[in-house]
Biopython code that builds the backbone (N, CA, C, O; Angstrom):
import numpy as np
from Bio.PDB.StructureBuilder import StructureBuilder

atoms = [
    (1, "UNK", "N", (57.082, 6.707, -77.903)),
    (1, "UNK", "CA", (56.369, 6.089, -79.022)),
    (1, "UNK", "C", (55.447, 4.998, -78.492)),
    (1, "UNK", "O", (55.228, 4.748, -77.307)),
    (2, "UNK", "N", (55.078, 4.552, -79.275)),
    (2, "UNK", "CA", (53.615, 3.211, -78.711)),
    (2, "UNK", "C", (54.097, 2.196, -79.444)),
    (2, "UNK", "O", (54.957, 2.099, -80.319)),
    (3, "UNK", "N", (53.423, 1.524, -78.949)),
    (3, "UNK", "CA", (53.313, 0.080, -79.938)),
    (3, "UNK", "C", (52.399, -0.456, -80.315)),
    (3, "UNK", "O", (51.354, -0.503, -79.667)),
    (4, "UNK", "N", (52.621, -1.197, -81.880)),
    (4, "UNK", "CA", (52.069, -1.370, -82.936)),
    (4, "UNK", "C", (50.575, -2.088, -81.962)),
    (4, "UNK", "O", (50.611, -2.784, -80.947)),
    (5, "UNK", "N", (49.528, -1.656, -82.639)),
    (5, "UNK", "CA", (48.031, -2.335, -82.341)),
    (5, "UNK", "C", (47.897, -3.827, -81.497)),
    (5, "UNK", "O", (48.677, -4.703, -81.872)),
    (6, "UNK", "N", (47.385, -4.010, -80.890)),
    (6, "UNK", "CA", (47.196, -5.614, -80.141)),
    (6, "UNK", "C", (48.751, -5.809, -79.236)),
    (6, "UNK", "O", (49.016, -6.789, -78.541)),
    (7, "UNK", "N", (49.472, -4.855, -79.414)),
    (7, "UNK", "CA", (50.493, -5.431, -78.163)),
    (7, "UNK", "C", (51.039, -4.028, -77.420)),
    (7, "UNK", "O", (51.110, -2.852, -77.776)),
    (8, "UNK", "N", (51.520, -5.042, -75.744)),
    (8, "UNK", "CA", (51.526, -3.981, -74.814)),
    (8, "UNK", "C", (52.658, -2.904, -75.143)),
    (8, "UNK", "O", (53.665, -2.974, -75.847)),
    (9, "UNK", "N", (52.246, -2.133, -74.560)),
    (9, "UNK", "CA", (53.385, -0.743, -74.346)),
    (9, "UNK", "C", (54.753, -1.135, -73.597)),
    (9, "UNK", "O", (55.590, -0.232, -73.600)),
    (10, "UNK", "N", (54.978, -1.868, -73.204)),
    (10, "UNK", "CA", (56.234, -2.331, -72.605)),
    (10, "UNK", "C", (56.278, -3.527, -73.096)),
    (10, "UNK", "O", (56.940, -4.234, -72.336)),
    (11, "UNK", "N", (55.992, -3.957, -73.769)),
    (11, "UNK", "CA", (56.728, -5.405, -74.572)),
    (11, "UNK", "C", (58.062, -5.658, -74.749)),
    (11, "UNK", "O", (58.877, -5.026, -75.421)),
    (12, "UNK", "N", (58.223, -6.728, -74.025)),
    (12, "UNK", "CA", (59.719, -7.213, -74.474)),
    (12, "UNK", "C", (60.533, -6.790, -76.182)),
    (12, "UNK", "O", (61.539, -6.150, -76.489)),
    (13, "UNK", "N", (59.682, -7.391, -76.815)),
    (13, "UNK", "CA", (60.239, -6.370, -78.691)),
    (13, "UNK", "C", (59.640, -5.580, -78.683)),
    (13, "UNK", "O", (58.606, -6.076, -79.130)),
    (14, "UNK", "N", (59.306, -3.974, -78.387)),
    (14, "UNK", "CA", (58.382, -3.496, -78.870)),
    (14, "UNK", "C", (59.018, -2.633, -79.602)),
    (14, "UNK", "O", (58.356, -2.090, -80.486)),
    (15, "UNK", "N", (60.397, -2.276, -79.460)),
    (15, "UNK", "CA", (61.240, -1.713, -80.777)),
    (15, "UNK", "C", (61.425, -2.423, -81.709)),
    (15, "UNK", "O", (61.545, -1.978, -82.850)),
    (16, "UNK", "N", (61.487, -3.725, -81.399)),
    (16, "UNK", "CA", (61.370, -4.496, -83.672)),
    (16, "UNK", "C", (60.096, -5.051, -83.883)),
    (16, "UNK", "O", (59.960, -6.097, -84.517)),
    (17, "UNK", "N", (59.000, -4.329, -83.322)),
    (17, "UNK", "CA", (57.783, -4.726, -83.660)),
    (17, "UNK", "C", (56.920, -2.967, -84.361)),
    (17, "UNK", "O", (55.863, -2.716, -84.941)),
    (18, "UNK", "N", (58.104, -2.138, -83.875)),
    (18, "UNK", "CA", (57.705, -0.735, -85.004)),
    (18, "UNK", "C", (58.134, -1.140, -86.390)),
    (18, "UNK", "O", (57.325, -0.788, -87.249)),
    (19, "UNK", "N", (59.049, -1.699, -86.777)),
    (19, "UNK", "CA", (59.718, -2.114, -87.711)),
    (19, "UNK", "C", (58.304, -2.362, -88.477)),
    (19, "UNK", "O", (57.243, -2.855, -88.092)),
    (20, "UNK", "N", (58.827, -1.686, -90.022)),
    (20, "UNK", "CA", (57.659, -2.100, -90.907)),
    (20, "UNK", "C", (58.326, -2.512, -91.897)),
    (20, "UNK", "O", (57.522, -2.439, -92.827)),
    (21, "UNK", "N", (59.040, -2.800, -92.194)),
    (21, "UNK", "CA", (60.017, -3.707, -92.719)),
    (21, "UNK", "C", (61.018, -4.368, -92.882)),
    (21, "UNK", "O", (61.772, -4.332, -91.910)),
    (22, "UNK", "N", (61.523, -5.269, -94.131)),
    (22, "UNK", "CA", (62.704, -6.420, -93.159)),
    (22, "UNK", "C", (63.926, -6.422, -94.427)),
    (22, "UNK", "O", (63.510, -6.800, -95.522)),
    (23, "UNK", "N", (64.896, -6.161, -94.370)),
    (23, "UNK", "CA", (65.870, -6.390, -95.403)),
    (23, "UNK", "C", (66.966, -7.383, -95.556)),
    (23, "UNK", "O", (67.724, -7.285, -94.591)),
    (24, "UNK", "N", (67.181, -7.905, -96.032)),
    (24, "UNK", "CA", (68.556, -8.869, -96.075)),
    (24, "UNK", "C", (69.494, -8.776, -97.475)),
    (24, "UNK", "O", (69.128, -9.205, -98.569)),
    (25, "UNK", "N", (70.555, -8.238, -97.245)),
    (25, "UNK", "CA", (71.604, -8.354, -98.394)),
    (25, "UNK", "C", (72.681, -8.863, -98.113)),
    (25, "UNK", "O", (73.061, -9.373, -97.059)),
    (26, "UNK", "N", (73.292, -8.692, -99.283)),
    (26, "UNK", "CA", (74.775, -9.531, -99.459)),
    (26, "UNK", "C", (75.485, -8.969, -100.491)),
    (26, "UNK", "O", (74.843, -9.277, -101.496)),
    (27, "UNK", "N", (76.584, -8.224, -100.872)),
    (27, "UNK", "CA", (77.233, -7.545, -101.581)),
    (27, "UNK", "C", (78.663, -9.010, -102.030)),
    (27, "UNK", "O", (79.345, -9.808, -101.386)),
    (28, "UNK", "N", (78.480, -8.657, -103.381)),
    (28, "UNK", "CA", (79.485, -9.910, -104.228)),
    (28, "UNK", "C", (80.141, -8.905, -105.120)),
    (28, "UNK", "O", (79.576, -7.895, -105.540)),
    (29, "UNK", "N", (81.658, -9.333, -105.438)),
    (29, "UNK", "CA", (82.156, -8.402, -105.740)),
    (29, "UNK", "C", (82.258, -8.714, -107.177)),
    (29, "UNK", "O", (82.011, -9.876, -107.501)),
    (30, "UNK", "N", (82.727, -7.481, -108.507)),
    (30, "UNK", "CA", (82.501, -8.635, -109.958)),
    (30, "UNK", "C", (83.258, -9.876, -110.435)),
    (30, "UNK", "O", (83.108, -10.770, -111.267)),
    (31, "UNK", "N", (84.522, -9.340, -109.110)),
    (31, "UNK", "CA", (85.649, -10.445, -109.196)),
    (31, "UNK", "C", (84.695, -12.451, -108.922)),
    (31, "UNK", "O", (84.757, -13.485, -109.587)),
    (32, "UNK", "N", (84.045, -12.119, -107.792)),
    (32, "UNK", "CA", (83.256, -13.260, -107.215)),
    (32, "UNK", "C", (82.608, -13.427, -107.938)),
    (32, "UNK", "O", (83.015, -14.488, -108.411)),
    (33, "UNK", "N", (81.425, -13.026, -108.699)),
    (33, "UNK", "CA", (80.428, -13.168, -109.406)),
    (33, "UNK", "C", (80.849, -14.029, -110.655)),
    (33, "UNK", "O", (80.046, -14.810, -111.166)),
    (34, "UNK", "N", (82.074, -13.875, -111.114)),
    (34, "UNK", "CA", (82.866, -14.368, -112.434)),
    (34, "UNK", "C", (83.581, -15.469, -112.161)),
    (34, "UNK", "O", (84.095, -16.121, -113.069)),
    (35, "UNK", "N", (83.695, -15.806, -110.862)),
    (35, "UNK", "CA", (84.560, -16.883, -110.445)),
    (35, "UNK", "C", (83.387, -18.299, -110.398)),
    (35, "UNK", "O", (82.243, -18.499, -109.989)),
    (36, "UNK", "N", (84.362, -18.991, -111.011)),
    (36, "UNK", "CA", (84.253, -20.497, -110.792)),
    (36, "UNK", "C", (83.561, -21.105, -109.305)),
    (36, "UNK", "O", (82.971, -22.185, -109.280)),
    (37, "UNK", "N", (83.705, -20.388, -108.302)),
    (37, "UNK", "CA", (83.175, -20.844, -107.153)),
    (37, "UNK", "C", (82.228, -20.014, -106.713)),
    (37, "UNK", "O", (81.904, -20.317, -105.565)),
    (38, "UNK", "N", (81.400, -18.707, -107.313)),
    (38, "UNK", "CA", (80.268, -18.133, -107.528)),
    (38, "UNK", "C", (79.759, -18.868, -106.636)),
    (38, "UNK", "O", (79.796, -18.667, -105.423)),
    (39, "UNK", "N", (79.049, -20.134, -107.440)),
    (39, "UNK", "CA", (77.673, -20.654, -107.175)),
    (39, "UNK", "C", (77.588, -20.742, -106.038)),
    (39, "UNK", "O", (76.798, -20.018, -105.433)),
    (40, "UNK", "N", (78.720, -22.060, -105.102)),
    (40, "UNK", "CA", (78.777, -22.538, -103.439)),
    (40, "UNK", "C", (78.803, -21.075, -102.840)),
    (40, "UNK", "O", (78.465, -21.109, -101.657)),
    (41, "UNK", "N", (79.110, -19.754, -103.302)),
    (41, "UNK", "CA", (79.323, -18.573, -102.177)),
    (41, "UNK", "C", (77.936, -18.220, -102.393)),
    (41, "UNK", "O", (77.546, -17.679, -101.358)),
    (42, "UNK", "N", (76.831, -18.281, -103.415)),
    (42, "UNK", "CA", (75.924, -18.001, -103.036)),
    (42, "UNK", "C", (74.763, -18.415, -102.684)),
    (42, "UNK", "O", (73.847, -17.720, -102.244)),
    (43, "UNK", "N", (74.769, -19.826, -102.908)),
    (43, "UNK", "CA", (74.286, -21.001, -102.195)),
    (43, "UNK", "C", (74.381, -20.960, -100.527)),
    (43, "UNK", "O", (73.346, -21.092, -99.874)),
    (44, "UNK", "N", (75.731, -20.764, -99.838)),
    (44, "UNK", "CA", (76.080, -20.436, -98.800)),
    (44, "UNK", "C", (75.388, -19.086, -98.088)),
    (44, "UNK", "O", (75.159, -19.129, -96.880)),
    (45, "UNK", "N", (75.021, -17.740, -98.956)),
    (45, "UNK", "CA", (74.621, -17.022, -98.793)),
    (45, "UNK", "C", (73.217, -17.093, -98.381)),
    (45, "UNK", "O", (72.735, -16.510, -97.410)),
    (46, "UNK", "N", (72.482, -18.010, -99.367)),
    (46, "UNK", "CA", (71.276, -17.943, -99.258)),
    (46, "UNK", "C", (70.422, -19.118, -97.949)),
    (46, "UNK", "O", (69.385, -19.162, -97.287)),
    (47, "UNK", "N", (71.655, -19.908, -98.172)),
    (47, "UNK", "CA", (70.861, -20.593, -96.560)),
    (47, "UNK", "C", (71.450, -19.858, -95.264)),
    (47, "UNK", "O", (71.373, -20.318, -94.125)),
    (48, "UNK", "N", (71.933, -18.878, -95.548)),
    (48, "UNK", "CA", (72.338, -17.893, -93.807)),
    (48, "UNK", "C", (71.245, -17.264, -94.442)),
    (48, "UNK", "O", (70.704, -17.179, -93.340)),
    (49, "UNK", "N", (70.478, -16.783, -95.142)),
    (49, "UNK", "CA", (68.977, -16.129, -94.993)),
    (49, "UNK", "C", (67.647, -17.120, -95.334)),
    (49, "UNK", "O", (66.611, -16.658, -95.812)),
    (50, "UNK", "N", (67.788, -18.210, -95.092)),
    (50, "UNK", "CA", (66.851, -19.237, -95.132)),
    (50, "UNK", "C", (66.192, -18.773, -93.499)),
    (50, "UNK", "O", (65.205, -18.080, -93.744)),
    (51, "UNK", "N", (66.337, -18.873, -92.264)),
    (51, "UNK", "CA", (65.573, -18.777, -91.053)),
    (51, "UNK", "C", (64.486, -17.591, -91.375)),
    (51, "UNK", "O", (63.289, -17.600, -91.089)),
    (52, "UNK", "N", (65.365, -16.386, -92.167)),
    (52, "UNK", "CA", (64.663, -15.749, -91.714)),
    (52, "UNK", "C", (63.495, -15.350, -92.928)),
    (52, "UNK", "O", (62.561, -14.556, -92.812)),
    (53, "UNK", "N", (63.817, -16.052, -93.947)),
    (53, "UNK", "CA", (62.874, -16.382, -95.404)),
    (53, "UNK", "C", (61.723, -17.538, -94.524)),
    (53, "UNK", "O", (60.587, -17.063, -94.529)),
    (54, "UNK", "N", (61.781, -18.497, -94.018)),
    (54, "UNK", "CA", (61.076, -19.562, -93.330)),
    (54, "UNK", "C", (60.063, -18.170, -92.304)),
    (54, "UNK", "O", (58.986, -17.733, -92.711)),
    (55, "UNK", "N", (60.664, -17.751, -91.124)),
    (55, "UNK", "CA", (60.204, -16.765, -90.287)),
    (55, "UNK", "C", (58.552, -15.951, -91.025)),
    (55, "UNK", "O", (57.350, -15.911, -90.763)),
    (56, "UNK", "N", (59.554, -15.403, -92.086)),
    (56, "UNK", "CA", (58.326, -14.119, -92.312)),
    (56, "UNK", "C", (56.862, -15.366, -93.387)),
    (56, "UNK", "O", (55.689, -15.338, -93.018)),
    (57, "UNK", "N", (57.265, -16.186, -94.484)),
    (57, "UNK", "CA", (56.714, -17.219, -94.832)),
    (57, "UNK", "C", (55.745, -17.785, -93.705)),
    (57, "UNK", "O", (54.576, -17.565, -94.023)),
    (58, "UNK", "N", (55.845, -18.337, -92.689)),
    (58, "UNK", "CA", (55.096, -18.271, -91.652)),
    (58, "UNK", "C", (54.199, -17.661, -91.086)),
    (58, "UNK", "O", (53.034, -18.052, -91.009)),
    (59, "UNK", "N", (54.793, -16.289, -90.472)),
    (59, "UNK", "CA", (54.000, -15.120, -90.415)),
    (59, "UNK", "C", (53.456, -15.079, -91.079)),
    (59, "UNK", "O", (52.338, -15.290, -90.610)),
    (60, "UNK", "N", (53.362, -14.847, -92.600)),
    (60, "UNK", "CA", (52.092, -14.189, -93.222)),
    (60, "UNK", "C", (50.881, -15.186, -93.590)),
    (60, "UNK", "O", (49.680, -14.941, -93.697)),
    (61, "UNK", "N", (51.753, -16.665, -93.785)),
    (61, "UNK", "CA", (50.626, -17.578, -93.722)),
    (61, "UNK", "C", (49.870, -17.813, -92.834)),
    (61, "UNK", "O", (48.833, -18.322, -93.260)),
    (62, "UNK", "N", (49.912, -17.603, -91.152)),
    (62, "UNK", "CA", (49.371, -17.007, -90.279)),
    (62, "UNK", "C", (48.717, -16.042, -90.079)),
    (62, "UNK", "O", (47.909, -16.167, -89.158)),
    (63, "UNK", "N", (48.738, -15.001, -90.633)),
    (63, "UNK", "CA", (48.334, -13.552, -90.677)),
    (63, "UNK", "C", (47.043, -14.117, -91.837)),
    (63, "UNK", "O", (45.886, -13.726, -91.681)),
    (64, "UNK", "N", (47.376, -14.949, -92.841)),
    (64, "UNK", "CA", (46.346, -15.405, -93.892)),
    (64, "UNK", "C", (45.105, -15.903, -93.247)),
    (64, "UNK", "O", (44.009, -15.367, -93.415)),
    (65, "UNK", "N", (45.321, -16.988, -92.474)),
    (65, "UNK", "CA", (44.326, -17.581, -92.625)),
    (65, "UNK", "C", (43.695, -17.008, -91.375)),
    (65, "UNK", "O", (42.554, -17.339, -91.053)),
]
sb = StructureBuilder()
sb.init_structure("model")
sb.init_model(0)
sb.init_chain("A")
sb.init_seg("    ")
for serial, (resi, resn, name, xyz) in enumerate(atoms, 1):
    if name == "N":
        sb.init_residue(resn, " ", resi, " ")
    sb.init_atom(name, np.array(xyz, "f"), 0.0, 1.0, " ", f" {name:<3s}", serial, name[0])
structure = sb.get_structure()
């Protein structure tokens, strides 16, 4: 395979730079969702995907201007 436009053929990432897209989940069960301590588990959840919410935010504001 090759790699994506403007970078070399042997690039250090050049397998997560085919990547054309990015996913992040988190599965809560209905038991959790209903519980009293909900909120802190998904509060908790969402700053273990804060780096990589910051990451792509970056990128594209880069890619913007």
């Amino acid at each position: 395979k090759t790699a994506p436009r403007g970078y070399a053929k042997d690039h250090v990432a050049v397998d997560l730079l085919r990547h054309k897209s990015l996913v992040v989940s988190h599965k809560f069960r209905d038991a959790e969702i209903s519980a009293d301590s909900f909120l802190p588990q998904a509060i908790k959840v969402f700053q273990a995907m804060q780096p990589l919410v910051q990451f792509l935010n970056k990128a594209i504001a880069e890619t913007i201007e």
